[in-house]
C-alpha positions in Angstrom: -24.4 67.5 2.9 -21.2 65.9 1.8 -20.5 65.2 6.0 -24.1 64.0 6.6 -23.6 61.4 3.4 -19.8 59.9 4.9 -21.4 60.2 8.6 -24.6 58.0 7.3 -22.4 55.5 6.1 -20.0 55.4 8.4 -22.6 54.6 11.3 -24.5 52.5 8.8 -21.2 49.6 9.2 -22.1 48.8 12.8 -25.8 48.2 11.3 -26.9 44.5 11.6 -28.8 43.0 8.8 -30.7 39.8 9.1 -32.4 37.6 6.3 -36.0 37.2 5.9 -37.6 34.5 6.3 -40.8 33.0 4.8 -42.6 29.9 6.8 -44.0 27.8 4.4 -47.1 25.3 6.2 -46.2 22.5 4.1 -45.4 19.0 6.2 -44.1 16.8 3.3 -41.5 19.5 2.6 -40.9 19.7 6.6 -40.5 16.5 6.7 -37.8 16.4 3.8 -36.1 18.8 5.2 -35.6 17.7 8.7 -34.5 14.1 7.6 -32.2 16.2 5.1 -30.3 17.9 7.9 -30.7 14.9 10.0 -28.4 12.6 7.5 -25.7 15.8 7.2 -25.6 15.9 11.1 -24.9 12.0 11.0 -22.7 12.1 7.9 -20.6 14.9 9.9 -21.2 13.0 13.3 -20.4 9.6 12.3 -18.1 9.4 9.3 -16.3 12.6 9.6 -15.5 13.1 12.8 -16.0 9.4 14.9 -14.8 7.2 11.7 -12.2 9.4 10.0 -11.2 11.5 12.9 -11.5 14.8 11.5 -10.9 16.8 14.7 -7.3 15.5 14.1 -4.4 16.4 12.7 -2.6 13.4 11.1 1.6 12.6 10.2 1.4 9.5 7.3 5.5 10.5 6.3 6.2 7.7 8.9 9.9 7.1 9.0 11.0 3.2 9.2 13.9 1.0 10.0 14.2 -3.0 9.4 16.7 -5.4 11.1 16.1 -9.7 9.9 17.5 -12.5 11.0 16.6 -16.0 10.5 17.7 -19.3 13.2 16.7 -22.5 12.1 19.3 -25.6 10.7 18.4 -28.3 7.9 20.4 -31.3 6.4 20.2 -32.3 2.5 22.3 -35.2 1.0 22.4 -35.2 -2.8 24.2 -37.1 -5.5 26.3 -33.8 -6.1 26.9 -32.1 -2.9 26.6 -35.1 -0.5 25.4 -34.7 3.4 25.4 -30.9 3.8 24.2 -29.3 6.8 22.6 -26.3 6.5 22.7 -22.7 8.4 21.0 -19.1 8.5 24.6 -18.2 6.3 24.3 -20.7 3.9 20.4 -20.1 3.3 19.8 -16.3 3.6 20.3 -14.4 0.8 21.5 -11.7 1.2 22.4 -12.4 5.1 22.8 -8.7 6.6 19.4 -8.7 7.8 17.3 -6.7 5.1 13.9 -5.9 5.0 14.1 -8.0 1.0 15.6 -11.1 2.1 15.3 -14.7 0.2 15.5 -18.1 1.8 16.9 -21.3 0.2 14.4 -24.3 0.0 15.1 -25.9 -2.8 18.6 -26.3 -5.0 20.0 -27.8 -8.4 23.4 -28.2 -8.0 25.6 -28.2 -11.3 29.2 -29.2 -9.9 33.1 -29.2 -10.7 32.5 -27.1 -13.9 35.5 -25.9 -15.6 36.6 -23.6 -18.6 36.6 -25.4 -21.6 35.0 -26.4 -25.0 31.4 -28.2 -24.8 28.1 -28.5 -26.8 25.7 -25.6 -26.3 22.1 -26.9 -24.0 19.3 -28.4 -26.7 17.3 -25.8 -24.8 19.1 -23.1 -26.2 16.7 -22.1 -29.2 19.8 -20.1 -31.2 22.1 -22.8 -30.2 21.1 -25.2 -33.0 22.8 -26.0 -35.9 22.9 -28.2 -39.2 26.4 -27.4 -40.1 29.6 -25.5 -39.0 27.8 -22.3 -41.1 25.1 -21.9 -38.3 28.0 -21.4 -35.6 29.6 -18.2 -36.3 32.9 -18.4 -34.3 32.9 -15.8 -31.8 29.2 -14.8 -31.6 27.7 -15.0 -28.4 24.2 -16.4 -27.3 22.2 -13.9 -25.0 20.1 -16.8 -23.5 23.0 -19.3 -24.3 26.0 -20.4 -22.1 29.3 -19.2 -23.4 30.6 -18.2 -26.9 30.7 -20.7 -30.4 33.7 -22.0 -31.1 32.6 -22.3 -35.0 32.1 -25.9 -34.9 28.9 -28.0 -35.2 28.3 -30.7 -33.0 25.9 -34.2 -33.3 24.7 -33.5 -36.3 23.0 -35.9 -38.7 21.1 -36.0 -42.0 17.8 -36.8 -39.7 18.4 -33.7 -36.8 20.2 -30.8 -35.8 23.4 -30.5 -33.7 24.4 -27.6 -31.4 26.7 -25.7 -31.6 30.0 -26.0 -29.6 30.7 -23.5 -27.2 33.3 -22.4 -24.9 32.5 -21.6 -21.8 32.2 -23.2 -18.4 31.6 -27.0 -18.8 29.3 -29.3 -18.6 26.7 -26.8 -18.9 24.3 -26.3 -16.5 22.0 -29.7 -15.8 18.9 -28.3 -16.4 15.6 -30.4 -15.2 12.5 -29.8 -12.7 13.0 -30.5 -8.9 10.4 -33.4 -7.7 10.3 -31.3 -4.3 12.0 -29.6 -1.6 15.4 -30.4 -0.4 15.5 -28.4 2.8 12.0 -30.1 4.1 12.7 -28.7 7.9 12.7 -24.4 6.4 9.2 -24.3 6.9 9.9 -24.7 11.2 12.7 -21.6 10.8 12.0 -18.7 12.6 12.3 -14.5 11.5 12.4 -12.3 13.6 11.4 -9.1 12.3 12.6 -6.2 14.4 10.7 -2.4 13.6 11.4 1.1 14.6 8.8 3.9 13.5 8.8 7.5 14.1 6.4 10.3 13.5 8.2 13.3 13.2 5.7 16.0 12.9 4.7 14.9 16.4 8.1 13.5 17.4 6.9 9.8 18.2 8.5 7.1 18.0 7.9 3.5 19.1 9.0 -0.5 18.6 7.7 -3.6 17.9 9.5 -5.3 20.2 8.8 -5.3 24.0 9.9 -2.8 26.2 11.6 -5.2 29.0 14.6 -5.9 30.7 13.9 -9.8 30.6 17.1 -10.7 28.3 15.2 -14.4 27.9 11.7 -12.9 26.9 12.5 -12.6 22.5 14.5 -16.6 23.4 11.4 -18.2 24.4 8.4 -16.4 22.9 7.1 -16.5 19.5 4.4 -14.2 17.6 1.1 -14.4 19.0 -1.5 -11.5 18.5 -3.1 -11.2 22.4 -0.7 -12.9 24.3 2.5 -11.8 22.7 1.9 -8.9 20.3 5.3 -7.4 20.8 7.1 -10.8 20.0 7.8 -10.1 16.3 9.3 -13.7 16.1 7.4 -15.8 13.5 7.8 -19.3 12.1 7.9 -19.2 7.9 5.2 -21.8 7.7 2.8 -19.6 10.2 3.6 -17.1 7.7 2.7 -18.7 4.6 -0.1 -20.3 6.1 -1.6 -16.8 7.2 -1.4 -15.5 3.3 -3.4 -18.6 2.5 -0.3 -21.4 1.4 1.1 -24.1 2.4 5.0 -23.6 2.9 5.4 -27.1 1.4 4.1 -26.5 -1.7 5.9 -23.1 -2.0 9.0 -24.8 -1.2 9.7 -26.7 -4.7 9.6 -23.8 -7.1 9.9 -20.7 -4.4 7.7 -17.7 -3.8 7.5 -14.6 -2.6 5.7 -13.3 0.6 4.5 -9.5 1.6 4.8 -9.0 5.6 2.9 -5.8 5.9 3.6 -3.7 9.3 0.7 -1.1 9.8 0.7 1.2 12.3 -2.5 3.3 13.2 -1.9 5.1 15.9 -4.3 7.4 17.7 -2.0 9.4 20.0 -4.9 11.4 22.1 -5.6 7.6 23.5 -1.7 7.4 24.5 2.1 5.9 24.0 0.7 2.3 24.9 -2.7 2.5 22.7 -0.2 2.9 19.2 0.1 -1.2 18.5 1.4 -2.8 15.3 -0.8 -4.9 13.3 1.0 -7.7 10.9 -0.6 -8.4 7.1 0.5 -11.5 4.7 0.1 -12.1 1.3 1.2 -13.9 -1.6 2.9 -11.7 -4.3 4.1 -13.9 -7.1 0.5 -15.2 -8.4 -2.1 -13.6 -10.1 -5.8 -13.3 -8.6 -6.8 -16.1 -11.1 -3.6 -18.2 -9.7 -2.7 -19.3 -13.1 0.4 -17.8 -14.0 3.6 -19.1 -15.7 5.8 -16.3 -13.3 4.5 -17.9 -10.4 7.5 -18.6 -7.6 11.0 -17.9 -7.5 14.3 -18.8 -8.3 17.9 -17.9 -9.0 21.4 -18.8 -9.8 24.8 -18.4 -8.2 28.0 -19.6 -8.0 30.8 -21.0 -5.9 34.6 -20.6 -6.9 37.6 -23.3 -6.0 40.6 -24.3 -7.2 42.4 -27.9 -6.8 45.9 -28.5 -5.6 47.5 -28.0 -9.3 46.0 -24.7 -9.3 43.1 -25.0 -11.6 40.0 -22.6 -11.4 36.6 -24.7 -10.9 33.4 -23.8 -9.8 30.0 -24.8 -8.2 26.5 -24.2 -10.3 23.3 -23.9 -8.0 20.1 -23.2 -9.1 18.3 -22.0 -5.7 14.3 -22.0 -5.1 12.9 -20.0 -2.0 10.7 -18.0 -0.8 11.3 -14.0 -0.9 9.9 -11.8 2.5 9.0 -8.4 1.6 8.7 -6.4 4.6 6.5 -3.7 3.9 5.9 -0.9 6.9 3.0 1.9 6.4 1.3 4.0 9.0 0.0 7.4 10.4 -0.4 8.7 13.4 -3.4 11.9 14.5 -3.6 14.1 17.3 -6.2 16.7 18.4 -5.9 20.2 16.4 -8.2 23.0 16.0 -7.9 23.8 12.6 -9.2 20.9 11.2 -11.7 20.7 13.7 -12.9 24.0 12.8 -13.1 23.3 9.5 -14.7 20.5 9.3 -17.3 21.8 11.4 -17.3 25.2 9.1 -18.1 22.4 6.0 -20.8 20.9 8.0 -22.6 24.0 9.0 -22.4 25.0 5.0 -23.6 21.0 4.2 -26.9 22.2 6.2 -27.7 25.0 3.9 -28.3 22.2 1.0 -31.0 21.5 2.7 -32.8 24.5 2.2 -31.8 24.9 -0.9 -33.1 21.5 -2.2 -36.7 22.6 -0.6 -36.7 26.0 -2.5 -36.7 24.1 -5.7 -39.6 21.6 -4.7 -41.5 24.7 -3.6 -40.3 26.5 -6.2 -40.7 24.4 -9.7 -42.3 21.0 -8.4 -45.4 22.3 -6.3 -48.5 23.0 -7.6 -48.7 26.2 -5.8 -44.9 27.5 -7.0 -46.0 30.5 -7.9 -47.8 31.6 -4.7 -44.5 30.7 -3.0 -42.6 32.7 -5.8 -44.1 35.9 -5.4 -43.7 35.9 -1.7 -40.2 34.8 -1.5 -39.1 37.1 -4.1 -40.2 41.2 -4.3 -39.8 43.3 -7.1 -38.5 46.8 -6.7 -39.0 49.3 -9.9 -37.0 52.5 -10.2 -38.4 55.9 -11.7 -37.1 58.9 -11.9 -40.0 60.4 -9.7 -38.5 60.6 -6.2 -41.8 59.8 -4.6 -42.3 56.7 -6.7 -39.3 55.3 -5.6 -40.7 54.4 -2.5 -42.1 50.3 -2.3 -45.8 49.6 -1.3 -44.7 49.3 2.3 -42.7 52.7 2.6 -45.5 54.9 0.9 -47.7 53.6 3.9 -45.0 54.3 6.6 -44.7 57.9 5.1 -48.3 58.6 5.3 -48.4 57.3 8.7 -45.9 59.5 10.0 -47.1 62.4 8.7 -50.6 61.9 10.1 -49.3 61.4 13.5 -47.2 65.2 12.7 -50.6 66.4 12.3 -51.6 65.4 15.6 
């Protein structure tokens, strides 16, 4: 008995079992149901597999590498500086060729300042004073210009003096700049040189041109069909493409994102992977009203005279800022995630039917017909002839009246 049970089940594993089904004449139900399975095919069709690409394996750890450099020469002549001429050293900041680089437009220039004893800037809020008292000797000023000297200075019985400092004087002149100085930055040129690689598929690829003309990057400048591999750009193209005008940026300064994205689709090829250049503005708010708005910085430049003495320049610098920003990923053909997106489609199709079981189930009239046919009830008792269903009693008793034949 024990053999016949494990032999049964044994042989009962290569058994194939198959669902029943129940065909239910109802067209508006059809009908949902076919236009249910009809938006899953095209939701699987179109969006995951044509518009996301979900037959692909993708890389978006893109490894990067930026090289600037700026040409381009201007002329200011100023009360304080006199006829300068002006070169990629003198207005890149800093000039190795960064992807966070800062051109010069604008300057204040505070000269031939020298160690000494002075009164603190009006500006300076902690700065004032009514008598010696309000200058503690020694203290220093975090938004002031050197350290008091204890002494109060222009004081009356009608205002408030400042406090004497010592530091590097005259203090810095401090007043807004009626526009740019270097009017000719906005016809400098950056050319913005880009290496990518993919490593997971071990691609890798340039924005430059692939040629062995030496004059081609000389003579060509940006231009996105005829010359999409001439990363060489003019600043006011640039500006003008995030929606400014490099002249009025060129007072108080700005800043600029340059956005390189590459989406690259490597089943079409090498030469089908193509950069593709975004610009915006990223020191304004969407509302544009913002105090923060442009940019600007100080530095400094050191000398000495023939007796030896230590003296030194004071600029205040406006400019524009270029961010260069790079962001990509590349796919390829793999059969994993083909196969499961298609495994999450086919199970997508099954919510079809279940959606129309619950119409026929709890929203049509007739629910309960379709109830009691979908679903059979099986009793147990302890009788071994009632444990039999309608349908097996009748198969017995069939049987047995063909043994009698």
């Amino acid at each position: 008995m024990a053999g016949s049970f494990f032999k049964g089940c044994f042989l009962s594993l290569f058994d194939y079992k198959t669902e029943k089904y129940i065909v239910a004449k109802n067209k508006k139900v059809g009908v949902l149901y076919r236009l249910i399975q009809l938006s899953f095919i095209g939701y699987i069709i179109g969006w995951v597999f044509v518009s996301k690409k979900g037959y692909q394996e993708t890389d978006e750890a893109i490894q990067s590498s930026i090289i600037t450099k700026l040409k381009g020469v201007s002329v200011t002549n100023t009360t304080e500086s006199g006829l300068l001429v002006w070169g990629p050293e003198d207005y890149v900041i800093p000039p190795q060729g960064e992807a966070v680089l800062f051109v010069v437009t604008n300057f204040l220039e505070t000269p031939n300042q020298k160690l000494g004893y002075c009164a603190e800037n009006p500006k300076v809020l902690n700065g004032h004073c009514r008598d010696d008292k309000d200058c503690e000797e020694g203290k220093m000023i975090v938004a002031g210009n050197g350290i008091m000297s204890g002494r109060c200075l222009g004081k009356d019985e009608n205002s408030t003096g400042t406090c004497e400092i010592y530091g590097w004087c005259p203090i810095e002149r401090i007043f807004k700049p009626q526009g740019p100085l270097l009017t000719n930055a906005e016809n400098f040129t950056i050319y913005i040189k880009n290496f990518i690689q993919f490593p997971k598929f071990t691609f890798s690829k340039s924005n430059v041109l692939d040629t062995a003309d030496d004059s081609f990057l000389k003579k060509c400048r940006f231009d996105k069909d005829l010359h999409p591999y001439c990363p060489i750009f003019r600043l006011g193209d640039i500006t003008r493409r995030a929606g400014y005008n490099f002249q009025d940026m060129a007072t108080f300064g700005g800043s600029i994102g340059i956005v390189i994205e590459w989406d690259c689709d490597l089943d079409k090829g090498y030469s089908n992977c193509h950069p593709q250049y975004h610009f915006t503005r990223l020191d304004v708010s969407v509302s544009n009203k913002t105090i923060a708005a442009g940019f600007n910085f100080r530095h400094t430049r050191y000398f000495k005279n023939a007796a030896g003495e230590s003296f030194r320049s004071l600029f205040k610098v406006y400019g524009v800022q270029f961010n260069v920003m790079v962001h990509g990923k590349a796919g390829k053909f793999n059969i994993i995630p083909t196969a499961i997106n298609v495994g999450s489609g086919l199970a997508l199709m099954g919510a079809g039917a279940f959606i129309c079981d619950l119409i026929l189930l709890y929203l049509m009239k007739k629910g309960n017909s379709y109830r009691e046919r979908k679903f059979e009830g099986y009793k147990s008792n302890k009788s071994t002839s009632e444990d039999y269903s309608v349908e097996d009693r009748k198969g017995a008793k069939e049987q047995k009246n063909l043994a009698l034949l």
